[in-house]
C-alpha positions in Angstrom: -24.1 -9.4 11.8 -25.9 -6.3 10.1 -22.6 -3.7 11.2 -20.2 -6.4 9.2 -22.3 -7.0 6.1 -22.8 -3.1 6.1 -18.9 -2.5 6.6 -18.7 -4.7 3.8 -20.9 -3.3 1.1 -19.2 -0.1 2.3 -15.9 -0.7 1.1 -16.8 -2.3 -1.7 -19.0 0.3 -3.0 -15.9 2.7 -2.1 -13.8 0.3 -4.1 -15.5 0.3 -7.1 -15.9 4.1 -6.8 -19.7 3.9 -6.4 -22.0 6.2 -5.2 -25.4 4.9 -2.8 -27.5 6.5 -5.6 -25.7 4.4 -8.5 -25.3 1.1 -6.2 -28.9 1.7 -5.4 -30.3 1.8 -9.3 -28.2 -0.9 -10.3 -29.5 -3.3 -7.2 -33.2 -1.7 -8.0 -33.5 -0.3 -4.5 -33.5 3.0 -2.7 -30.6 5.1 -2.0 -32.4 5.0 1.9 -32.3 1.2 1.8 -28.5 1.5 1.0 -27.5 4.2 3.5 -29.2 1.9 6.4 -27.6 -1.4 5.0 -24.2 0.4 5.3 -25.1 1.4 8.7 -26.2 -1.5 10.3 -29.5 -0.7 10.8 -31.1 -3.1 8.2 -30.2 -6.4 7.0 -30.8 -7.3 3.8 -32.9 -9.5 2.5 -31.5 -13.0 0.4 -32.6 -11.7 -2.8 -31.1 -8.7 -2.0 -27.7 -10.1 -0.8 -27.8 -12.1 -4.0 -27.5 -9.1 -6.2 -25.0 -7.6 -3.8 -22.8 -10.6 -4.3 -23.3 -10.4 -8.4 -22.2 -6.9 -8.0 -19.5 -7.1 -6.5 -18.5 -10.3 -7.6 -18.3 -11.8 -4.2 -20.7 -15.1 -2.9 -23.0 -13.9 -0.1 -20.9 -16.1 2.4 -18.6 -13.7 2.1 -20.6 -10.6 3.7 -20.9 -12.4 6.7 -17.6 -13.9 7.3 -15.6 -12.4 10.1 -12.2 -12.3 8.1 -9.3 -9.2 7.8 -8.1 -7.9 4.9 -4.9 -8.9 3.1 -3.1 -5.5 3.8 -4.1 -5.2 7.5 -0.6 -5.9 9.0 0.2 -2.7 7.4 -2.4 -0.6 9.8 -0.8 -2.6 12.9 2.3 -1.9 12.6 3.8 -0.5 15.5 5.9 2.3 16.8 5.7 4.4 14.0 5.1 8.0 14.0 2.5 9.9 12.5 4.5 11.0 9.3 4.9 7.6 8.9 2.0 6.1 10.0 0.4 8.6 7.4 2.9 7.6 4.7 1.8 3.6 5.2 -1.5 3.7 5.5 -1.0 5.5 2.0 0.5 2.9 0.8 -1.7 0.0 2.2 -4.4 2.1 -0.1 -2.2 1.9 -3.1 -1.5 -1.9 -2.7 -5.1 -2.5 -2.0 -6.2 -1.4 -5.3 -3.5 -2.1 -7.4 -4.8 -6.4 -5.8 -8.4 -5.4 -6.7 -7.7 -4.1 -10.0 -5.8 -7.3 -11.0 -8.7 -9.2 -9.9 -11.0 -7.2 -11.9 -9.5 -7.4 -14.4 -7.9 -11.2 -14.1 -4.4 -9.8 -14.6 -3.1 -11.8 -11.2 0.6 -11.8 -12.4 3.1 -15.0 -11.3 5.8 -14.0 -8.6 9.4 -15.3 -8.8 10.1 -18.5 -7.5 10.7 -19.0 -3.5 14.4 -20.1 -2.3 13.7 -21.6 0.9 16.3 -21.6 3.7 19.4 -24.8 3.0 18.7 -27.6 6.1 20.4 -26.9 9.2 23.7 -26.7 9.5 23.8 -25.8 5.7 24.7 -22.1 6.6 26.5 -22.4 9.9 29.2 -19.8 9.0 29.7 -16.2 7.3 31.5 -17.9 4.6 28.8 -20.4 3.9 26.1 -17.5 4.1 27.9 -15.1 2.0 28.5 -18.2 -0.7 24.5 -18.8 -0.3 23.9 -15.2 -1.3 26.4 -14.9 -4.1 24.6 -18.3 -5.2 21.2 -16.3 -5.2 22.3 -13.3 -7.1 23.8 -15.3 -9.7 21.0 -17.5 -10.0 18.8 -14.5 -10.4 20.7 -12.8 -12.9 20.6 -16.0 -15.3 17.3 -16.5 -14.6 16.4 -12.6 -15.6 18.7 -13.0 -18.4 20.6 -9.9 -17.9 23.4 -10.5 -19.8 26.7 -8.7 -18.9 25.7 -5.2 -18.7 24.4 -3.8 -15.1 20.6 -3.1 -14.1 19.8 0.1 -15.3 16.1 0.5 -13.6 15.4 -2.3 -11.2 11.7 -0.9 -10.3 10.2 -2.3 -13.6 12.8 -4.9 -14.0 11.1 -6.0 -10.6 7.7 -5.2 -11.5 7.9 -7.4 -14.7 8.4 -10.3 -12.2 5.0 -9.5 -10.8 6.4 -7.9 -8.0 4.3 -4.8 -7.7 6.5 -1.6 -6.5 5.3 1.8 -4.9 7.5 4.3 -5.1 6.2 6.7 -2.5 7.4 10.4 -1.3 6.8 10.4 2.3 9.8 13.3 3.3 11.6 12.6 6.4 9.8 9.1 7.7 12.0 6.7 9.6 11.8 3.9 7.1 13.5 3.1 3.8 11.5 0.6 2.2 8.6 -2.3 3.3 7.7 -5.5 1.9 4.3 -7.6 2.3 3.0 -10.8 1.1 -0.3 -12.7 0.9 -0.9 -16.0 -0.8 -4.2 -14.1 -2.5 -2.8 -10.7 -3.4 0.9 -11.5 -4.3 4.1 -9.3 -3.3 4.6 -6.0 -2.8 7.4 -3.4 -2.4 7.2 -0.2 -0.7 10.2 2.6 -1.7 10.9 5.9 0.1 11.0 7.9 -3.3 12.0 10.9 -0.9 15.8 8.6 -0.5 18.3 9.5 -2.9 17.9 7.3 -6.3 20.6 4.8 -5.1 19.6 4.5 -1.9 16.4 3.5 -3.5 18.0 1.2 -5.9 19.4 -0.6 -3.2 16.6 -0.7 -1.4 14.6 -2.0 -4.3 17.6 -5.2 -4.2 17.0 -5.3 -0.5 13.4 -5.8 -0.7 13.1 -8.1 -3.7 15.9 -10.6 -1.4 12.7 -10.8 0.9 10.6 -11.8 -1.8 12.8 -14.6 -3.1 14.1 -15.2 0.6 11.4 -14.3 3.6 8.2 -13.9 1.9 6.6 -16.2 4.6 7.8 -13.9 7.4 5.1 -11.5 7.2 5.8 -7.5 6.6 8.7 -6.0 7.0 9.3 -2.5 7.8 13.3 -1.8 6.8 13.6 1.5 9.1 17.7 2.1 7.7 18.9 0.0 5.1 23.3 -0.2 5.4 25.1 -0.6 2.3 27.5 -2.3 4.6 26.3 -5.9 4.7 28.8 -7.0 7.3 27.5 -5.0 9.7 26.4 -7.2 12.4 24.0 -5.2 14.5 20.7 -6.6 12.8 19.1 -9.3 12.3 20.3 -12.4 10.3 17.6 -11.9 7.4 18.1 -8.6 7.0 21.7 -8.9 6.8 21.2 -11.3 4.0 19.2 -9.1 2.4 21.9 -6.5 2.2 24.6 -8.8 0.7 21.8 -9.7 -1.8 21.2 -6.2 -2.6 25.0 -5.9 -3.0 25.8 -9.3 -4.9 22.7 -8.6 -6.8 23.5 -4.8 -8.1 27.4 -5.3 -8.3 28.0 -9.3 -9.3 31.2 -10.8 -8.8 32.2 -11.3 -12.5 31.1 -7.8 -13.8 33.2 -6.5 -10.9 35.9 -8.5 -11.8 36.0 -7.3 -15.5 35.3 -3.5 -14.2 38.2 -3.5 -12.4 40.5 -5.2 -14.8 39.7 -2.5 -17.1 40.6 -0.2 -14.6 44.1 -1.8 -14.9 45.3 0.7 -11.8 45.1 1.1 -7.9 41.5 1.7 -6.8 41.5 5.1 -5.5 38.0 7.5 -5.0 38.2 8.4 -8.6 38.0 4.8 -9.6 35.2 4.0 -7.0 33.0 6.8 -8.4 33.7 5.4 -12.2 32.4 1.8 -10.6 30.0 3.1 -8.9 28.2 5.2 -12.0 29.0 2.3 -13.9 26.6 -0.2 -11.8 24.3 2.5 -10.7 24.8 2.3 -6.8 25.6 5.1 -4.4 29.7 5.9 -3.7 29.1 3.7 0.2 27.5 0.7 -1.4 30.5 0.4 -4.3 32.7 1.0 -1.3 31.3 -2.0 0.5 31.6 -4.3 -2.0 35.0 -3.8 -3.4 36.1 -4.2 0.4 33.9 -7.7 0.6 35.7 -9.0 -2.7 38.7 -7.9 -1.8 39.8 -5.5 -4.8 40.8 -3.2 -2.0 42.0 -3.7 1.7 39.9 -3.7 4.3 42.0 -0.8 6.6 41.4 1.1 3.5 38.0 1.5 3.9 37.6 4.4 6.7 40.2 6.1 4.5 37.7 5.6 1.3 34.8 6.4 3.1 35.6 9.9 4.6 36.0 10.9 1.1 32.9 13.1 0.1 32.4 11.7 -3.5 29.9 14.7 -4.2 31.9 17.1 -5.2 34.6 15.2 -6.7 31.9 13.6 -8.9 30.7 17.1 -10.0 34.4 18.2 -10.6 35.1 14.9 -12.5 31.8 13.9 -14.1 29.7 17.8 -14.4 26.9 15.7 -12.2 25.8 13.2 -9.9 23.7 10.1 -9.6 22.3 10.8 -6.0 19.6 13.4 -7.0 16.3 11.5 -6.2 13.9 9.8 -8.8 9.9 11.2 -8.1 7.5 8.8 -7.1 5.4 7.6 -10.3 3.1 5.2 -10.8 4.0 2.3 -12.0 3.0 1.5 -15.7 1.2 -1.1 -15.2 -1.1 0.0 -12.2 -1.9 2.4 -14.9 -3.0 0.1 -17.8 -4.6 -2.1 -16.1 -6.6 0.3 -14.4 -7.4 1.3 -17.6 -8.3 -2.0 -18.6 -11.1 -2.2 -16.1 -12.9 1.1 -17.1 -12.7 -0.1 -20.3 -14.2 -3.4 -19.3 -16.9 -1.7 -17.6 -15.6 -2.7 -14.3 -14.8 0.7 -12.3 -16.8 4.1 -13.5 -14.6 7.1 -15.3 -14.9 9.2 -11.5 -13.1 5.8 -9.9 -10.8 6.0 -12.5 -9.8 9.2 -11.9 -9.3 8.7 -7.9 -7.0 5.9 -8.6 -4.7 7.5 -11.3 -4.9 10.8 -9.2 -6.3 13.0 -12.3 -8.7 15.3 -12.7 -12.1 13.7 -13.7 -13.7 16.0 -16.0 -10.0 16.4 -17.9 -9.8 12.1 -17.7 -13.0 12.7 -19.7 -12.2 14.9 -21.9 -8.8 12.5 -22.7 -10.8 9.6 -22.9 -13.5 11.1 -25.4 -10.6 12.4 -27.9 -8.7 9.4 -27.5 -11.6 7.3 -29.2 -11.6 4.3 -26.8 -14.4 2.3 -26.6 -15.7 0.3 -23.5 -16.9 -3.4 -24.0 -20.4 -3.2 -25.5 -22.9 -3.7 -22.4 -20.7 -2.0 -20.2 -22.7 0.4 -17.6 -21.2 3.4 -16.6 -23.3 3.6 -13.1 -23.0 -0.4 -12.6 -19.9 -2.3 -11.5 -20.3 -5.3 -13.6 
């Protein structure tokens, strides 16, 4: 019992960026009573787990309940690497205090609504399921109120769902994108921000399919997202997933006007128009063309030895498949700001989670001419 509660005051002294000596003068104890708390070598009193729980805002229950945290499937999961097991556990950090600053704070954003699987035997054939997704994506694009012109930056069209999305470089790791979900925390994305920016786009759609789709499966670790959603050498879900990634960034209608416009046969050139038009990579535009049937299917290994690079460059003076660098997202950023400001985190906690230099956050802060709520402590959590 005295190793979990001191595991416990641990973290959450880490959490709220707290040193012993500062958690100690706000509890009224010694730094020495702290440091053996934390390593199981005294337990602490009830008065003393009382003020531990106002702190913290936590009931004293809680330091003694045997109970894992909501982002520990993403330290179990398996056969990974260490460049990726490095890149994860980076991210599990991220999504742990982007969940604890919402809580802080009382910023818990609402999630998009769950479309559970039709009744058995609703989805019995390809046709069905490829009707089911087109379904979705259309639903979701009335629902978002998108209008008529194509998504033009689905990481905070996402995140304004209260969908929260990492956008992470992690170089060569074997995975494209991740997703996770607790009842308590809410939804997260994880992005490769080392993928091309349409590969990330895609994988953005991809993801946010689980979210609407598979939420209740658990994590999911998408090691090499295919822009071809026919391919049938994955599972079911994550096959869905890519036609909802496809249907989602390229709807039926807007295609079908695109290409009206086009008013020609569909050759490379025209693929690349489409797919700077709609924001996709050169495969992915490919894909769906074939799956609507604007062009023939034996076409396809003829479209897709075409390297659209350098026609793109010859045609266009650029391309779209530079990558994006990862950024925090604007809201993690706010709201952490929100809880220094509310006196909830100190300015040196403030600076670990917006990766900045302390003593220049200071200086920023002090010429800004913020001011936190009036009883706010700079050493105390609360």
């Amino acid at each position: 019992m005295k190793e979990l509660i001191g595991k416990k005051v641990k973290e959450l002294r880490l959490l709220y960026g707290q040193t012993q000596e500062e958690l100690a003068r706000a509890l009224g104890v010694s730094k020495e009573f702290i440091s053996m708390i934390e390593s199981g070598k005294r337990l602490p009193g009830l008065e003393t787990m009382a003020l531990l729980g106002k702190a913290f805002n936590k009931d004293t229950d809680f330091f003694m309940r045997e109970e894992e945290g909501p982002f520990a499937a993403l330290f179990r999961v398996e056969n990974l690497g260490a460049p990726e097991r490095s890149a994860l556990d980076k991210a599990a950090k991220f999504c742990q205090d982007y969940a604890f600053l919402e809580k802080e704070t009382g910023q818990m954003p609402s999630i998009p609504p769950y479309y559970p699987d039709k009744p058995a035997g609703g989805t019995k054939n390809l046709h069905s399921i490829i009707e089911d997704v087109e379904h979705l994506a259309e639903n979701e694009w009335r629902r978002l109120g998108l209008g008529d012109e194509p998504i033009k930056d689905i990481f905070s069209l996402i995140e304004s769902q209260g969908v929260h999305v990492l956008r992470q470089e992690m170089g060569s790791v074997g995975f494209d994108g991740a997703f996770l979900y607790s009842q308590e925390n809410g939804a997260f994305i994880i992005i490769n921000a080392s993928r091309p920016l349409v590969r990330q786009v895609f994988t953005a759609a991809h993801e946010y399919c689980h979210c609407l789709k598979h939420r209740n499966r658990g994590i999911q670790i998408d090691r090499n997202i295919h822009e071809n959603s026919m391919q049938s050498d994955i599972p079911a879900f994550e096959r869905y997933a890519n036609m909802f990634a496809g249907a989602f960034l390229m709807p039926k209608k807007a295609i079908e006007r695109a290409v009206k416009n086009l008013n020609r046969h569909i050759g490379p050139e025209e693929v690349i128009q489409l797919k700077r038009h709609f924001g996709v990579s050169y495969q992915a535009m490919v894909w769906r063309l074939v799956n609507l049937k604007f062009i023939q299917k034996a076409r396809t290994d003829e479209l897709l030895q075409i390297k659209p690079r350098a026609l793109e460059e010859s045609l266009f003076g650029e391309t779209e498949e530079s990558g994006l660098p990862e950024k925090m997202p604007e809201r993690y950023v706010r709201i952490a700001l929100d809880a220094y400001l509310m006196g909830k985190i100190t300015v040196s906690r403030l600076a670990e989670l917006l990766n900045k230099d302390v003593f220049e956050l200071r200086k920023a802060l002090a010429e800004s001419g913020l001011k936190r709520s009036r009883g706010a402590v700079e050493k105390h959590p609360a």
